[in-house]
Each structure stands twice: as structure tokens, then as C-alpha cells.
C-alpha positions in Angstrom: 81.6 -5.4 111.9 78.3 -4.1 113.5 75.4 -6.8 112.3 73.3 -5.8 109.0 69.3 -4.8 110.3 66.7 -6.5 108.1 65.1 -2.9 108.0 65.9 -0.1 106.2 67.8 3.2 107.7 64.3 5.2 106.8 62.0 3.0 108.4 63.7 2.8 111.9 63.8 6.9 112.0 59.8 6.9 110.7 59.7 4.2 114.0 61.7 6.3 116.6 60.2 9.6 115.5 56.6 8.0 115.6 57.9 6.6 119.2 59.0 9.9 120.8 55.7 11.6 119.0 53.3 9.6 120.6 54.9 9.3 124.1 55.7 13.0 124.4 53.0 14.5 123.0 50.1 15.9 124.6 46.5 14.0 123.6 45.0 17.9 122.9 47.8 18.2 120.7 47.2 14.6 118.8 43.6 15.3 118.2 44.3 18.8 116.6 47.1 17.1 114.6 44.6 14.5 114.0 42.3 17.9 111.9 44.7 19.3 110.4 45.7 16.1 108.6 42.3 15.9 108.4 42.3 19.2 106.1 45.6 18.4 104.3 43.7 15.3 103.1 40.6 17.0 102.0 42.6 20.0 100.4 44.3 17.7 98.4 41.1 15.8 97.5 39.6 18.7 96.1 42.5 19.7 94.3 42.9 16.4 93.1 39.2 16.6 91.9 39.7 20.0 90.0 42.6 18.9 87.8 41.5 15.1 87.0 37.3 15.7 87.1 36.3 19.5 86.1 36.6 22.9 87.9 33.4 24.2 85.9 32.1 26.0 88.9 35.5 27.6 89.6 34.0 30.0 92.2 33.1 26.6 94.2 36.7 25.3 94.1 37.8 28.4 95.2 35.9 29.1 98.1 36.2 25.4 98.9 39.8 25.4 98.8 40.4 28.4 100.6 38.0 27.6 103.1 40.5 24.1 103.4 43.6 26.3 103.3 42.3 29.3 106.0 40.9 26.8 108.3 44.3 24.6 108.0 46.2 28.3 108.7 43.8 28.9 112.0 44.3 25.4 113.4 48.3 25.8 113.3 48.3 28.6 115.1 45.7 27.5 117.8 48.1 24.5 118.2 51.3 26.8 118.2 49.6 28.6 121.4 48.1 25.8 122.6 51.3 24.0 122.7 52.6 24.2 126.5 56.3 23.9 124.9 55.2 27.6 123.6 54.4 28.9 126.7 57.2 31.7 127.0 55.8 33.1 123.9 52.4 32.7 124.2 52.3 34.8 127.5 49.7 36.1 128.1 47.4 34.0 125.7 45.4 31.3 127.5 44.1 27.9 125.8 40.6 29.6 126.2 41.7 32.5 124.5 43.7 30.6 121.8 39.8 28.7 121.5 38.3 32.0 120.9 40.5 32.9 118.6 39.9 30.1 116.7 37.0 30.4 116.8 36.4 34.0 115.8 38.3 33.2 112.9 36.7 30.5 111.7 33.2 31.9 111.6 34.6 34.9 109.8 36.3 32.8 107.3 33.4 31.1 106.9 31.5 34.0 106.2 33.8 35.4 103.6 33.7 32.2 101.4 29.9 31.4 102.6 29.9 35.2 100.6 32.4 34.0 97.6 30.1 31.2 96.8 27.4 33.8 95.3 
């Protein structure tokens, strides 16, 4: 009979799965995980704040939200290309050119709810 762990099944795979994620992931890769939890958090904040608080200026929550949301969708796909385990289908797409993507996007997002705000 195989000895009974003090820690629950759940915690050890949280532990081995935090293990292999900081040993074999890249630090680039860490600090854009590190923003888009970053934007989960502050997408749920506001979301939070519009169903407990008020969403009088709805436009605001909107844009805000959306602006959470596009710039969540932008990051994750700068990381997909960015990701060197990608690299046989991101081709032809550099980590500059993922950047400049990126950022492309995000100033035209910007600029759309910067616009939706009024």
C-alpha cells in the first residue's frame, strides 16, 4: 500500500505544472503572461464594478471593456508568434514584426474606443 501524501491530488498538479512552467518557459514569454493576466484582472474589475457599483455612463464601460478585451485579443496573438515553440507556423513572421503588429493594433484600437468615448 503506497503511503497517503499530506497534500491533496490538485495541489501537487498546480505544483508540477507551476514547476515545468517556470523552468521551460521563456522570460519574454513570462512578462507577456505577466500583461495579460494583468488585463484579465482589470477586465474583471471593471466588470465587477458595472454590475455591483453603476454602469451609468454605459458608453465608458464599453469602451473600457473593449479596450480590456481587444488589447487582451492582440497580446495572445503576439505571444502565439512570439512563442519559439510556434516557429513552423509563424514563418515568415519575425518577433519585430509580431512587435509591430502589436503595435499597429493597439493604437488603432485605441483610437476606435478613444472615438466610442464621445
Amino acid at each position: 500500500m503506497a503511503p497517503k501524501s499530506s497534500t491533496p491530488a490538485s495541489a501537487n498538479v498546480a505544483r508540477t505544472l507551476w514547476k515545468a512552467y517556470s523552468d521551460d518557459t521563456p522570460d519574454r514569454l513570462k512578462f507577456i503572461d505577466a500583461f495579460l493576466f494583468f488585463l484579465m484582472l482589470s477586465g474583471i474589475a471593471q466588470f465587477l464594478y458595472c454590475v455591483l457599483v453603476t454602469n451609468y455612463p454605459f458608453n465608458a464601460f464599453l469602451a473600457g471593456f473593449a479596450s480590456t478585451v481587444g488589447q487582451f485579443v492582440l497580446t495572445a496573438s503576439m505571444r502565439s508568434q512570439v512563442n519559439p515553440e510556434n516557429k513552423n507556423e509563424f514563418k515568415d513572421v519575425s518577433p519585430e514584426r509580431a512587435f509591430g503588429d502589436f503595435a499597429l493594433g493597439s493604437i488603432i484600437l485605441h483610437f476606435f474606443v478613444y472615438n466610442f468615448l464621445g
